[in-house]
N, CA and C of each residue as an Amber inpcrd file, in Angstrom:
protein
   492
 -35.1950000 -36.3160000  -5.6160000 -34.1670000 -35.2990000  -5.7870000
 -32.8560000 -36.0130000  -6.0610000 -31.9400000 -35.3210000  -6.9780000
 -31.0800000 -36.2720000  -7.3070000 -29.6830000 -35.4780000  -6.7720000
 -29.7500000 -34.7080000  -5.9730000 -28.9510000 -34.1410000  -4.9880000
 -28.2880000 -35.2110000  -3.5590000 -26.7820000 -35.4490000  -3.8570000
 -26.3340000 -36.0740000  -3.1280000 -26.7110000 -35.5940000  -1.0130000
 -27.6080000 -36.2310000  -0.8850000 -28.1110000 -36.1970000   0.4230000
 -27.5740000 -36.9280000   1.4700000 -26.8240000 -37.9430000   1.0260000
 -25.5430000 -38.6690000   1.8490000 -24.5380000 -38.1690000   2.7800000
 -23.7990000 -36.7900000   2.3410000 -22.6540000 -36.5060000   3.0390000
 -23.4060000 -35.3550000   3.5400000 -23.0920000 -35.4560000   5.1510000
 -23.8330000 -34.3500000   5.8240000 -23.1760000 -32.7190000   5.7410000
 -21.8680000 -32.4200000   5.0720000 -21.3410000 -31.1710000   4.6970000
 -21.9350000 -30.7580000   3.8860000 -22.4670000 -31.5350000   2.3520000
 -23.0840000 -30.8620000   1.2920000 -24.5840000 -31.0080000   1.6890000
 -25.3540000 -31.3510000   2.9400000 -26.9130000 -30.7220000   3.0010000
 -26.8630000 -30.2210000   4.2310000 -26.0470000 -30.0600000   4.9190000
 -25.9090000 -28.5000000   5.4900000 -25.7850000 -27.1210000   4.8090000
 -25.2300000 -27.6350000   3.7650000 -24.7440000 -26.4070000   3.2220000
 -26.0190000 -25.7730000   2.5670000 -26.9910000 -26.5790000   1.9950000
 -28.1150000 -26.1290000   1.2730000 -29.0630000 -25.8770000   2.4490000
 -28.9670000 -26.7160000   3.9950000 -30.0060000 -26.2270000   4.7800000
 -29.7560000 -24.9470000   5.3250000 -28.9650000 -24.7000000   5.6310000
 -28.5350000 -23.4810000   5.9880000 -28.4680000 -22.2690000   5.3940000
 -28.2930000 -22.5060000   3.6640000 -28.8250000 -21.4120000   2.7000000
 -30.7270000 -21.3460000   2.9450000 -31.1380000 -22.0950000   2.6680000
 -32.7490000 -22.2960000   2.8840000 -32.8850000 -21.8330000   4.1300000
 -32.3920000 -22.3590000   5.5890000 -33.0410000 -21.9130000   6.3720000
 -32.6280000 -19.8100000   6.7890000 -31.3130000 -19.7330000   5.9940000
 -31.2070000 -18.2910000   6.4090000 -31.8120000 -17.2330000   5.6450000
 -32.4710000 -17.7030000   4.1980000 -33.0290000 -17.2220000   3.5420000
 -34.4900000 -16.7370000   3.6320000 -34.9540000 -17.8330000   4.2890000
 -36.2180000 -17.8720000   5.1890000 -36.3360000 -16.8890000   6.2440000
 -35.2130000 -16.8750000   7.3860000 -35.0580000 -16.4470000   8.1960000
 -35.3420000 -14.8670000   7.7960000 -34.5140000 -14.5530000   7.1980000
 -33.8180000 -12.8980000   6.7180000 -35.9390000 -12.3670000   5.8410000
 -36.0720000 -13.0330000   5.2830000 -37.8730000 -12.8900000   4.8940000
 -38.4720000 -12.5060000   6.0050000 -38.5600000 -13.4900000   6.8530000
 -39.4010000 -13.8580000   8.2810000 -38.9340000 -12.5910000   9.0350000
 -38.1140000 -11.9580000   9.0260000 -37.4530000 -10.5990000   9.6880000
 -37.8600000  -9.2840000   9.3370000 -38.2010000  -9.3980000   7.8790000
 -38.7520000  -8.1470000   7.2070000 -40.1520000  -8.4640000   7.2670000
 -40.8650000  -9.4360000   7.5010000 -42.1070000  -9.4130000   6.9890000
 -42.3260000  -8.6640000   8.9420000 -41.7270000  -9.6300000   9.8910000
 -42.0280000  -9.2460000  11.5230000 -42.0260000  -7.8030000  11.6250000
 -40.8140000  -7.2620000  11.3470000 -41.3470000  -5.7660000  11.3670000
 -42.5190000  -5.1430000  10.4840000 -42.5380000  -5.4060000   9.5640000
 -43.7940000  -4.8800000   9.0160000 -44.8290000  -5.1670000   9.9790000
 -45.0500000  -6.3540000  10.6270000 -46.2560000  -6.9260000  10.7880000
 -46.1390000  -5.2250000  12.9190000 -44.6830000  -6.1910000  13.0310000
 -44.8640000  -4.7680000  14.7080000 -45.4010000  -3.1630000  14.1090000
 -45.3540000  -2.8470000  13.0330000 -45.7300000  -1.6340000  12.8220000
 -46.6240000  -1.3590000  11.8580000 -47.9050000  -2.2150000  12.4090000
 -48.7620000  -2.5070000  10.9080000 -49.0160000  -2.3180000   9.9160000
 -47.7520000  -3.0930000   9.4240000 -47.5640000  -2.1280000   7.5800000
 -48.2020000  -3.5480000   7.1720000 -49.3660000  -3.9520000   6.6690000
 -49.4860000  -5.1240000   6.1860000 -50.2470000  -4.7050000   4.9420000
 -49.8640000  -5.6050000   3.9850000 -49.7500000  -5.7460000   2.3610000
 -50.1630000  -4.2960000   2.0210000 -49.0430000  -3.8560000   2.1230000
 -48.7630000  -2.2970000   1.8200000 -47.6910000  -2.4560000   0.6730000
 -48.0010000  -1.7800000  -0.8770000 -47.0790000  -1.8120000  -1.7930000
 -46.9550000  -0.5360000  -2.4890000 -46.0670000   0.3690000  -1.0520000
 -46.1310000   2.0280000  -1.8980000 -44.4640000   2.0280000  -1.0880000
 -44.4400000   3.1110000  -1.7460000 -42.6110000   3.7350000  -1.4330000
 -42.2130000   3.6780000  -0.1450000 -43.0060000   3.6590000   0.3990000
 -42.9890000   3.9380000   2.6360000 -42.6360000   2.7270000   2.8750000
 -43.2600000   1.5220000   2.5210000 -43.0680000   0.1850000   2.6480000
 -42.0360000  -0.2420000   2.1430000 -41.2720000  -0.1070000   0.9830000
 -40.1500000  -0.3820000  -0.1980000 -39.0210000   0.0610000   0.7190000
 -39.3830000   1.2740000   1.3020000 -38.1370000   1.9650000   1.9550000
 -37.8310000   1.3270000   3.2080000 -38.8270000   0.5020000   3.8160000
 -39.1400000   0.2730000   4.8710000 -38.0250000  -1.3240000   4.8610000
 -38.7540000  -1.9930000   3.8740000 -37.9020000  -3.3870000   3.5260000
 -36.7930000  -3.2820000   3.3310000 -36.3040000  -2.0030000   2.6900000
 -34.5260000  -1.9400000   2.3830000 -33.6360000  -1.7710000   3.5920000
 -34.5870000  -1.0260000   4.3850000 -34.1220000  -0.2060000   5.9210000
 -33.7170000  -1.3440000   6.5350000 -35.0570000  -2.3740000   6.8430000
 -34.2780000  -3.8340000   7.4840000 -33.4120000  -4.7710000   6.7440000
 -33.5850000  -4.9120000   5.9860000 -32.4140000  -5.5360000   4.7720000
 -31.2180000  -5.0480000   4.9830000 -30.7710000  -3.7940000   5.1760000
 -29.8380000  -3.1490000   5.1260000 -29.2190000  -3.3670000   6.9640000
 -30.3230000  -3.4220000   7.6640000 -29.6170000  -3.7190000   9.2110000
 -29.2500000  -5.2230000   8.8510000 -29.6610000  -5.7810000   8.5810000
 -29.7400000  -7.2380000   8.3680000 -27.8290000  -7.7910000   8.1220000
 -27.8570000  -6.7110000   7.2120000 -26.3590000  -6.9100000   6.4890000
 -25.0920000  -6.0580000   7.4740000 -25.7140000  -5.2230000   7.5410000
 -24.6600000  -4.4740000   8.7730000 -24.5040000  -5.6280000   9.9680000
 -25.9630000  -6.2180000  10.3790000 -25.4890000  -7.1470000  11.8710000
 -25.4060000  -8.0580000  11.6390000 -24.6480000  -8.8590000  10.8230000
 -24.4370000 -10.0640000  10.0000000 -23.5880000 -10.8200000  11.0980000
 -22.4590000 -10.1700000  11.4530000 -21.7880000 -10.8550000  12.2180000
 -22.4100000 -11.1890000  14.0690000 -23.0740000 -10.1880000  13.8100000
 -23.3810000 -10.3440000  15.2190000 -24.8840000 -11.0470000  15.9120000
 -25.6320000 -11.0040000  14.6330000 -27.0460000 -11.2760000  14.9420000
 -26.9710000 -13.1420000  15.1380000 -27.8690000 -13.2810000  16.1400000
 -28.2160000 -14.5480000  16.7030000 -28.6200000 -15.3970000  15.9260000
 -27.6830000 -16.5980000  15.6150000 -28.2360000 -17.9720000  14.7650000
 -28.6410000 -18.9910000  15.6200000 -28.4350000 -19.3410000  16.7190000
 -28.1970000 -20.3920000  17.8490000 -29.6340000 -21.3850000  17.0990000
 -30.7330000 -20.4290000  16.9830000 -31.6050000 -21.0100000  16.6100000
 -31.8210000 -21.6850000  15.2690000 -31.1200000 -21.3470000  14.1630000
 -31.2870000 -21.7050000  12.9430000 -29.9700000 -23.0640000  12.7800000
 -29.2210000 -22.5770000  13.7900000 -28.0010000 -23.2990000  13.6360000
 -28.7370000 -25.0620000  14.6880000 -29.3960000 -24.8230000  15.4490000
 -30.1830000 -26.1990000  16.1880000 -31.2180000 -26.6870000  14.7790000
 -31.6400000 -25.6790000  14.4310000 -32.0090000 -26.3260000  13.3530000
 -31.9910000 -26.8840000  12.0420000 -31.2190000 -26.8050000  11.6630000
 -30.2510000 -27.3170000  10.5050000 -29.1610000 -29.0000000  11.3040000
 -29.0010000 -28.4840000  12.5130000 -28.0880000 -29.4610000  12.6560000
 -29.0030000 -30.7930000  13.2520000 -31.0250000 -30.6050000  13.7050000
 -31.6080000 -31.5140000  13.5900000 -31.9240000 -32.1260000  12.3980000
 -32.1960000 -31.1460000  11.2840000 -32.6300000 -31.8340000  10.6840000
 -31.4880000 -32.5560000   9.4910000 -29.9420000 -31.7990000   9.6420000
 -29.2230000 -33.4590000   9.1420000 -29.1310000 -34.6460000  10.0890000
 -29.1570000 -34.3810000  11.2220000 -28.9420000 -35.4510000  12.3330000
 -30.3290000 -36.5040000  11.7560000 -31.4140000 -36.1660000  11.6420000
 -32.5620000 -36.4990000  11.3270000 -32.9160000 -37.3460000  10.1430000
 -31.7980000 -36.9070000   9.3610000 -31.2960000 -37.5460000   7.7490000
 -30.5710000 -38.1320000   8.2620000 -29.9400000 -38.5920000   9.0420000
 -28.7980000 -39.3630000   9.1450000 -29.0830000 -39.8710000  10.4100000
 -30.3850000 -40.6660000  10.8180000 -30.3890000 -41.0580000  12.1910000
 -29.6250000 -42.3340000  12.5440000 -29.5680000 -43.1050000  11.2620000
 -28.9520000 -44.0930000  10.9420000 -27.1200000 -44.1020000  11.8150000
 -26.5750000 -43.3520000  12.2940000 -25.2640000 -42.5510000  12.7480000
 -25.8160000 -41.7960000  14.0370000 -26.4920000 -42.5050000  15.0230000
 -26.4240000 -41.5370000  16.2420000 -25.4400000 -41.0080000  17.0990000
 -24.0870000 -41.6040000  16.4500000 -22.7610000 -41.3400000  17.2190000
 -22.4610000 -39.5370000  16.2790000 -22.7600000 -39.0810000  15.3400000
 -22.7890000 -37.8140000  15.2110000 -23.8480000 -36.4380000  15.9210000
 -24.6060000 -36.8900000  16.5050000 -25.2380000 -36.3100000  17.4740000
 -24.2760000 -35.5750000  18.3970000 -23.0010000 -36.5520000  19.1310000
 -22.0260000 -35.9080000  20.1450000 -20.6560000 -35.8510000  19.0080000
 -20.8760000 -35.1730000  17.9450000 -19.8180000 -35.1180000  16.8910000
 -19.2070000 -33.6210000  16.5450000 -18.2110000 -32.9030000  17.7410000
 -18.3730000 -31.8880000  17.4370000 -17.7960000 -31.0810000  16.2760000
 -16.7430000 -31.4620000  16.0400000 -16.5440000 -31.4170000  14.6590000
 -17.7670000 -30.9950000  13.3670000 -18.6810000 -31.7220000  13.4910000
 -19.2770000 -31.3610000  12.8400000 -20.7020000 -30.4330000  13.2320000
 -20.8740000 -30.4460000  14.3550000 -21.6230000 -29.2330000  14.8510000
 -20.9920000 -28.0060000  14.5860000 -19.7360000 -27.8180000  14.8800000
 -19.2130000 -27.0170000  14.1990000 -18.9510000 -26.2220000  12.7800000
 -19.0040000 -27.0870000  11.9220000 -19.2680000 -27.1350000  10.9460000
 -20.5680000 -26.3930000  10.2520000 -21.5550000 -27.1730000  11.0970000
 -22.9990000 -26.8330000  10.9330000 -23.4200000 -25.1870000  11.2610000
 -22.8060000 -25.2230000  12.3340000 -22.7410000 -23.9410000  12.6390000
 -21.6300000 -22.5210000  11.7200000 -20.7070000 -23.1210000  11.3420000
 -19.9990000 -22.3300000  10.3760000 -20.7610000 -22.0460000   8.9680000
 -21.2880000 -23.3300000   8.7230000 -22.3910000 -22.9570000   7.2930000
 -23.3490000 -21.9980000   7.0330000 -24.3340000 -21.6720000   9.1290000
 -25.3150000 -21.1130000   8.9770000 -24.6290000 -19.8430000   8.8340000
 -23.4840000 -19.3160000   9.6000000 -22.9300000 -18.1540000  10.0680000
 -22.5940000 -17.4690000   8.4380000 -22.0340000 -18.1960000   7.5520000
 -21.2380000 -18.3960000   6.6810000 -22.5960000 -17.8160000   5.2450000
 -23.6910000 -18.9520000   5.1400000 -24.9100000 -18.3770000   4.6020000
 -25.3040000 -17.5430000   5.3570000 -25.4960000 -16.8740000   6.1160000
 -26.3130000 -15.7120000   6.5940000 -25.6960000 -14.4240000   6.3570000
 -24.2890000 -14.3260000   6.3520000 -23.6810000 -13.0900000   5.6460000
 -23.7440000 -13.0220000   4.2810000 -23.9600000 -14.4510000   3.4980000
 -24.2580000 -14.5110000   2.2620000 -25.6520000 -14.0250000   1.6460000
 -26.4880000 -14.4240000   2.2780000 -27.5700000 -14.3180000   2.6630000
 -27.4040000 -12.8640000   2.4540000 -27.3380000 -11.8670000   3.1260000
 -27.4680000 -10.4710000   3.3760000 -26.7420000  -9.6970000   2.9270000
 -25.8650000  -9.8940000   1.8750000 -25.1390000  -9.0890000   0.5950000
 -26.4250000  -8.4020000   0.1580000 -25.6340000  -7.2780000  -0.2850000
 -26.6290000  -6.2770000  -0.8430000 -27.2060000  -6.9340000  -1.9970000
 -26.6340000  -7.7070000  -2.9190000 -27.0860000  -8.5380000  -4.1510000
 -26.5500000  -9.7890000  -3.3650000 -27.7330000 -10.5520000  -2.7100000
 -28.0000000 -11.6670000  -1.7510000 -27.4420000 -12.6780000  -3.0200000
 -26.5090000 -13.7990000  -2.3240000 -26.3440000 -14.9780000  -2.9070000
 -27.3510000 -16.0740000  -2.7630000 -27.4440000 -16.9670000  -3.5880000
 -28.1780000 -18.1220000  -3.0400000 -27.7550000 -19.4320000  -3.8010000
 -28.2600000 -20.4160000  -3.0720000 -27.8170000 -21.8330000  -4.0660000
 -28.8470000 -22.1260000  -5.0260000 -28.4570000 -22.7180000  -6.2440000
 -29.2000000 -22.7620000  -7.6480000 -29.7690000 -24.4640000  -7.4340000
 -31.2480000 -24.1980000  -6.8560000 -31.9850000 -25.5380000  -6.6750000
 -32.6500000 -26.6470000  -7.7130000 -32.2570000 -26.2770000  -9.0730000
 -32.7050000 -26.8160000 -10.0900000 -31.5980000 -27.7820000 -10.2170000
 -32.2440000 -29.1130000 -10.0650000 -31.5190000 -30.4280000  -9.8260000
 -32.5220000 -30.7820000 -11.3020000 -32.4010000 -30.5710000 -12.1760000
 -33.1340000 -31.0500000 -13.3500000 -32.2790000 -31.8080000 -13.9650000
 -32.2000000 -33.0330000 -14.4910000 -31.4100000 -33.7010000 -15.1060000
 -31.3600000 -33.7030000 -16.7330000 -30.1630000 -34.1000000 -17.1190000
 -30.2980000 -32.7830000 -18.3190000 -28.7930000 -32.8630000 -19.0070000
 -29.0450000 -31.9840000 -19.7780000 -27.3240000 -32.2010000 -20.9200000
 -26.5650000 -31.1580000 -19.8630000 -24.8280000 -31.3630000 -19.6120000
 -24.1330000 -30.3530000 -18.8160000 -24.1040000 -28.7460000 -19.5150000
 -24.2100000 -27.9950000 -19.2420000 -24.1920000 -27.0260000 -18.8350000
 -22.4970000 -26.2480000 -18.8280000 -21.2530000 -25.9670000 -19.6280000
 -20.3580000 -25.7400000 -19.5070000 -20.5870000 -24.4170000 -18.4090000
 -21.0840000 -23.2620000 -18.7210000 -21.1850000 -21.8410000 -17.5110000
 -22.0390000 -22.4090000 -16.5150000 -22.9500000 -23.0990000 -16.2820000
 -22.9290000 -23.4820000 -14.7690000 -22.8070000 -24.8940000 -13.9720000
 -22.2200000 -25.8920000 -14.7520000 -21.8090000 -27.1300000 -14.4770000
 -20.4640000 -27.1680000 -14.3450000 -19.7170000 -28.3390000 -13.9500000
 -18.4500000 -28.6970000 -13.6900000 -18.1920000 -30.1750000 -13.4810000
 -18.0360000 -31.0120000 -14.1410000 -18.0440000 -32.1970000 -14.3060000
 -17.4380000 -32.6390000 -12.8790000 -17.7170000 -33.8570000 -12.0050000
 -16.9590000 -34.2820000 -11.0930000 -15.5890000 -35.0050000 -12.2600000
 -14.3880000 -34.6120000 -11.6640000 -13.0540000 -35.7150000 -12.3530000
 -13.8130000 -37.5930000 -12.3160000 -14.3370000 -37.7580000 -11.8620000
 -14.2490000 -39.4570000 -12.5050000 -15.5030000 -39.9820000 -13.2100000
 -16.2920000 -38.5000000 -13.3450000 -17.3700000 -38.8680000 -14.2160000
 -17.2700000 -39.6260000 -15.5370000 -18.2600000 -40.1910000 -16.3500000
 -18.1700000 -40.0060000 -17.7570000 -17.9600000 -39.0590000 -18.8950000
 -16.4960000 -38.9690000 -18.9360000 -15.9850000 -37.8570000 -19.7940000
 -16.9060000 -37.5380000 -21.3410000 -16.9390000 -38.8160000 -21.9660000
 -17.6630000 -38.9080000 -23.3000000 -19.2910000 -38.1590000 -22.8960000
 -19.8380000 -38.2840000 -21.6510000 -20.9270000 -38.3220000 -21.8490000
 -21.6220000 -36.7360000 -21.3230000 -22.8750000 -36.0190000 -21.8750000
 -22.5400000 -34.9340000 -21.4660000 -24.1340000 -34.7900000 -20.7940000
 -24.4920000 -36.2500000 -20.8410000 -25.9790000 -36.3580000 -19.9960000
 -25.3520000 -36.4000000 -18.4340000 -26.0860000 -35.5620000 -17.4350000
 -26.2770000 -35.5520000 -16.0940000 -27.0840000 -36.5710000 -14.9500000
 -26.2310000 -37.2560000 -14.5620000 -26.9020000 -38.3290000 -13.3930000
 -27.2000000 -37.9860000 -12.4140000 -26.3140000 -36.9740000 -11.5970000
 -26.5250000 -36.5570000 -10.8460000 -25.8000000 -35.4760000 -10.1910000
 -26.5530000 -34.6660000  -9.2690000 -25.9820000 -33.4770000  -8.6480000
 -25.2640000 -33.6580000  -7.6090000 -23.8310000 -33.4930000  -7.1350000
 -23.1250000 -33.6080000  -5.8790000 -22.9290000 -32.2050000  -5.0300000
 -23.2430000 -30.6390000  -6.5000000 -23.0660000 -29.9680000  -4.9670000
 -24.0040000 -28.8680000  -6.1430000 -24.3720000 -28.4420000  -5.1180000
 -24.7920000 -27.3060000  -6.1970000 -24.0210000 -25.7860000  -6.1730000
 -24.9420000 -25.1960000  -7.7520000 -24.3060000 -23.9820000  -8.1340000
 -24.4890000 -22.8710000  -6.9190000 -23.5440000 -21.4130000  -7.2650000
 -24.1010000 -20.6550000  -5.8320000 -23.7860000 -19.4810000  -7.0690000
 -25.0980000 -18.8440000  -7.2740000 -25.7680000 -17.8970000  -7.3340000
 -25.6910000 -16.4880000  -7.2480000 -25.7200000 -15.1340000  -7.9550000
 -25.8220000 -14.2070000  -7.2500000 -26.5380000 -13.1540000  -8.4340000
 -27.2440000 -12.7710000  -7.8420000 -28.0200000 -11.7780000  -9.1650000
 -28.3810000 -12.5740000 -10.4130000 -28.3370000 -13.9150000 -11.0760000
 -28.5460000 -14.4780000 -11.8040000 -27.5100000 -14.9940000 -12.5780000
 -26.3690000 -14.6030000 -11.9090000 -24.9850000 -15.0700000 -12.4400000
 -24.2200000 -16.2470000 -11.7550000 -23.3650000 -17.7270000 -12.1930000
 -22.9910000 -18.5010000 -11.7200000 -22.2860000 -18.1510000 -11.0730000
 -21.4620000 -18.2670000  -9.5100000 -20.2230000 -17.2920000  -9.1340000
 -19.3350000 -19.3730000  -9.1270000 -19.7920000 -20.1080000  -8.5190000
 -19.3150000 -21.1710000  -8.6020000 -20.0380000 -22.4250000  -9.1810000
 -19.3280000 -22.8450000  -9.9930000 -20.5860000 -24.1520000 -10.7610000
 -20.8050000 -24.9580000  -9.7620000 -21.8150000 -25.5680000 -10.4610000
 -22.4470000 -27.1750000  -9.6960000 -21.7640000 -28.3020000  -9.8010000
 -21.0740000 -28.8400000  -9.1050000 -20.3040000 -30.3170000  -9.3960000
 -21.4930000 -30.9850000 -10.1190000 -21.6720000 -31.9010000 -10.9920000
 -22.5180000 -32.8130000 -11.6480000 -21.6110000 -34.3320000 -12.0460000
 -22.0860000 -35.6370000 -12.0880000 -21.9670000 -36.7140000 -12.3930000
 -22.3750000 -37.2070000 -13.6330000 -21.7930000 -37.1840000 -14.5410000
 -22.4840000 -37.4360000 -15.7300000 -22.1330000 -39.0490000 -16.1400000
């Protein structure tokens, strides 16, 4: 992957889209499963998924991350064991925790955002790229990804930093 995995702000930021995205799935599928709606694909069910989708987004602020937020912040700690002095780093637990809070209301927009995971290397992209400033100006081949695009209905809302 040619996604800068180094700085623990920019793969929080993608774990925390992934893991709340997951999460918010794992929520609609649980109720289905408490009220045995299983692989049911008629209007009762459709209505059923929007119903929790729709609480989902109303309790955005309030619904419990503690768990997604331990997990995201193992598994950069985990990437970065190399630095066990960020383990007691609160600053950036904080952080970690602002990302999940931060994707999970994103997450649960009625037209859900998400981050654009295609790290394909490749000619730039003017509508969804953005050159880093000290890249190779002349050059319009892509080395690498430093942050990625964020998403919404199929539209760029912010480009992808890229290294060319």
């Amino acid at each position: 992957m040619h996604y800068n995995n180094g700085a623990p702000q920019h793969h929080s930021n993608g774990l925390a889209f992934r893991a709340c995205h997951g999460l918010k799935e794992r929520k609609v599928l649980e109720v289905r499963r408490t009220l045995h709606v299983l692989d049911a694909n008629d209007d009762a069910t459709a209505a059923l998924d929007r119903a929790v989708r729709q609480n989902l987004k109303e309790t955005a602020d309030r619904f419990p991350m503690g768990d997604v937020e331990r997990q995201v912040a193992n598994q950069v700690l985990s990437t970065l064991h190399e630095y066990p002095c960020l383990e007691a780093c609160i600053p950036l637990i904080h952080y970690i925790s602002d990302c999940v809070r931060l994707a999970w209301k994103m997450t649960n927009q009625t037209v859900p955002y998400y981050l654009d995971t295609d790290f394909t290397l490749g000619l730039l992209q003017p509508d969804k790229h953005e050159r880093y400033p000290i890249s190779e100006k002349r050059s319009d081949i892509i080395r690498a990804f430093l942050w990625p695009a964020l998403m919404q209905n199929g539209r760029c809302i912010q480009k992808a930093v890229v290294a060319t």
